[in-house]
C-alpha positions in Angstrom: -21.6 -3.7 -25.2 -18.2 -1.6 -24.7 -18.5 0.1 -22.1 -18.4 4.6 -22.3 -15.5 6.3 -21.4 -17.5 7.8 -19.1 -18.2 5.2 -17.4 -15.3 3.5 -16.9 -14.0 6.9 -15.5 -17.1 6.9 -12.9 -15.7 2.9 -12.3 -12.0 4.0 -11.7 -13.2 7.1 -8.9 -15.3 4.6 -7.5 -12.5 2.4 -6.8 -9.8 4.9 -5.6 -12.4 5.9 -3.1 -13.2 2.8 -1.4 -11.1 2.0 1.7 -9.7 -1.3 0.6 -7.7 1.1 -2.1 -6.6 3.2 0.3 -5.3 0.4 2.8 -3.6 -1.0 -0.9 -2.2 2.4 -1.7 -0.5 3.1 2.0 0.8 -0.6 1.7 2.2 -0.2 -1.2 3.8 3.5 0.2 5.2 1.1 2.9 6.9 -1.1 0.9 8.0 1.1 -1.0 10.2 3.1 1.4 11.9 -0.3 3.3 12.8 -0.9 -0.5 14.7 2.6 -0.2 16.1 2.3 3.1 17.0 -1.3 2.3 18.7 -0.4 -0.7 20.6 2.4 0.6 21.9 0.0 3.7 22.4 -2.8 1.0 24.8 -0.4 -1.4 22.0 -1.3 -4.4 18.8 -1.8 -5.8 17.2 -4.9 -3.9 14.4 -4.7 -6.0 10.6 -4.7 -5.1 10.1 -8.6 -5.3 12.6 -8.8 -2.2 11.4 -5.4 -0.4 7.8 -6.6 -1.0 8.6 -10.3 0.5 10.7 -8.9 3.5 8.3 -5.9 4.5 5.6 -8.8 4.5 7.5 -11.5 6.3 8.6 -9.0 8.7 6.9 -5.8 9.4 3.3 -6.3 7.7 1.5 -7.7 11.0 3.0 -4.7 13.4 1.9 -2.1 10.3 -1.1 -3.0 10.2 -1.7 -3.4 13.8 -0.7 0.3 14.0 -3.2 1.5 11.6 -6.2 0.0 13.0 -4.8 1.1 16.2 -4.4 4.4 14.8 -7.6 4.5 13.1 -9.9 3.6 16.2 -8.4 6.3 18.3 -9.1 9.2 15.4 -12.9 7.6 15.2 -13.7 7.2 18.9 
């Protein structure tokens, strides 16, 4: 059975609303800017392979120890 177009539309808003998107889509928002700053310091393009394995190796623990940081104090 193929699945409706309708359906796979309900799946895709389903999925953009759950949390573990969300924590994706700021990580990847992350990442995206130490690519930019590292590029601009760099003089080029250090591509996302390198921004992605540097932002994890080095800044992906504090980050994310911020957020649920910052998360628990906006719920409590």
């Amino acid at each position: 059975m193929v699945p409706s177009m309708d359906s796979a539309q309900d799946g895709r808003a389903l999925l953009i609303n759950t949390n573990l998107y969300k924590e994706f889509q700021a990580e990847k928002e992350e990442i995206l800017k130490y690519k930019w700053i590292e590029s601009e310091r760099a003089g080029h393009d250090i591509g996302f392979e390198r921004a992605l394995v540097e932002w994890i190796t080095n800044h992906r623990a504090g980050w994310r120890k911020a957020r649920q940081q910052a998360n628990a104090a906006a719920g409590a």
